[in-house]
N, C-alpha and C positions, 0 to 999 in steps of 0.2 A: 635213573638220576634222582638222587634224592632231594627235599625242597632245600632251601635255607638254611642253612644253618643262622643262630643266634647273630656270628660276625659277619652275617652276610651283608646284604644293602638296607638301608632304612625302610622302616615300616611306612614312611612317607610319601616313600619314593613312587611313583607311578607303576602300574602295574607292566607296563611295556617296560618298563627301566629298572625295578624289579625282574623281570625276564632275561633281558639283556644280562645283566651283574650275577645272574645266576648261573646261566648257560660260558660265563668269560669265568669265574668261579670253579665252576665244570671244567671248561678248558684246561683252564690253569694247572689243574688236581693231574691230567694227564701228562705234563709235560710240552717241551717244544718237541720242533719238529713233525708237526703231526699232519693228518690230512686235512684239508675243507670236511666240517662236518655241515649238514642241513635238520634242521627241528623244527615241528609240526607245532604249532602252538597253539592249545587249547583252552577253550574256559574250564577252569579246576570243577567247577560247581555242575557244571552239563556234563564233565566225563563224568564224577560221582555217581550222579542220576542214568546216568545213560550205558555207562561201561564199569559199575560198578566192581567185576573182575579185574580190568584193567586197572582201574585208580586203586585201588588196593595193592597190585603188584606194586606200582610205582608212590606205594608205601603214602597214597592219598586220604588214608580213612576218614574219620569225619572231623579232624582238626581244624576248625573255622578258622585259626589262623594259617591255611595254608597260601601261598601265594593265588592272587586271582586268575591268573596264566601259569600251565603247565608244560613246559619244554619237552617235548618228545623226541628221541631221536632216530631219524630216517636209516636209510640204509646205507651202506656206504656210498659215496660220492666216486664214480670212473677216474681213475688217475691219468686216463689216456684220450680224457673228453677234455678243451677245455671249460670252463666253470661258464660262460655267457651261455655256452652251445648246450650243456646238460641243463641249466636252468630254461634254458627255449622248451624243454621236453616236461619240466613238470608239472601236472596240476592240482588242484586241492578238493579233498571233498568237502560242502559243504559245513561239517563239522568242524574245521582248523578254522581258527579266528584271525593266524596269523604265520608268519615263518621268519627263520631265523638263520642265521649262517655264519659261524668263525669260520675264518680261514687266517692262515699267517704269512706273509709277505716281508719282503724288504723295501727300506726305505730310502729316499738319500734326503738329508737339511734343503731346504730353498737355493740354499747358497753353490749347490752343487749342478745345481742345471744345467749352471751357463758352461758348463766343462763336459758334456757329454757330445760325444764325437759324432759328428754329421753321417747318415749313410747308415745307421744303424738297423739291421728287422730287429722282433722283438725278439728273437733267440741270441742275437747280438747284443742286445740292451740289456737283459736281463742278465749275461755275462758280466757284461761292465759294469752294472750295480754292483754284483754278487762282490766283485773285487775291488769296489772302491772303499778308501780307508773311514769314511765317515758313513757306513752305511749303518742302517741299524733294522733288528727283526721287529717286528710289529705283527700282535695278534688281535685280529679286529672281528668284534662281534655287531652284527648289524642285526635288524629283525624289524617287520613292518604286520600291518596290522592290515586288515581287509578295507579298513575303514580311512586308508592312507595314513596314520600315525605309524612315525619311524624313531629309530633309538639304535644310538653305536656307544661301543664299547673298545678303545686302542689300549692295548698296553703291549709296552715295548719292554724286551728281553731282559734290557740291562737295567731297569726299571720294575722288575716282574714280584709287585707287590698288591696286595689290592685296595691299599691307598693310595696305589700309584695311576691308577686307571680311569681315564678322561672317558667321560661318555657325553653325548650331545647328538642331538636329530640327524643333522648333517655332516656329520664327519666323514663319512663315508657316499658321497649322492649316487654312484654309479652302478655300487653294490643293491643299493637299498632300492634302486631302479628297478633291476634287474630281477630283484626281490617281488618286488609289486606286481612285476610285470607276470608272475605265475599265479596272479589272481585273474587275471583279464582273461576273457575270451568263453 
């Protein structure tokens, strides 16, 4: 994964939120339909020092303007795990500062609640999403930090610009939970 490009996110931006708009950026570059991916997040400046092979591959030389977090990307994610039960499995070595996760999902407006049919499991529900006419795809990048700072990333399909892409702490809390929760223990 390469850093930033120039129209990337502002040099301002916080380096978690930087990460974030990077890794949704990334995404983006692939297309929809894709799997949950998970990213290892590093400090750019300790892998230099420390894995100098590696930050080199991932095209890190000594550009002092590189981002100060560097998105790694993990292995692929089980498509027959759900995503809570394979995040229960992972943990971090000391070296990751932080982790990160798109996945893409469907959504329905607020106003669609009150019309979903009692009795449903989630293989049910997720049917009735899938078909209802106001539904929309949404591709969400979350990612936390050891140190509990969190940062999300939505953008939706029909929206699929990178002007178009709301990020905020909590846009995501259950993800970003779930997220954290591979630092404990």
């Amino acid at each position: 994964m390469s850093n930033v490009s120039p129209s990337g996110p502002p040099m301002a931006a916080s380096p978690l939120t930087r990460a974030v708009l990077e890794i949704d950026e990334y995404a983006s570059g692939l297309g929809w339909d894709q799997p949950a991916r998970l990213f290892a997040l590093v400090d750019t400046a300790q892998l230099r020092s420390q894995e100098p092979g590696l930050a080199a591959q991932l095209g890190l030389g000594t550009d002092e303007a590189a981002a100060p977090l560097t998105p790694i990307e993990q292995d692929e994610i089980p498509a027959d795990r759900p995503l809570d039960e394979f995040l229960g499995t992972v943990a971090w070595p000391d070296a990751v500062a932080g982790c990160a996760m798109t996945v893409e999902r469907l959504m329905l407006p607020p106003s669609a609640e009150a019309s979903v049919p009692d009795g449903l499991d989630e293989a049910g529900l997720a049917t009735w999403v899938a078909a209802h006419p106001d539904r929309q795809e949404v591709r969400m990048t979350v990612a936390v930090l050891r140190d509990g700072a969190r940062e999300s990333a939505l953008r939706l399909r029909e929206k699929d610009s990178p002007t178009e892409v709301l990020t905020g702490a909590d846009l995501v809390p259950g993800l970003a939970e779930a997220l954290a929760a591979t630092f404990e223990g």
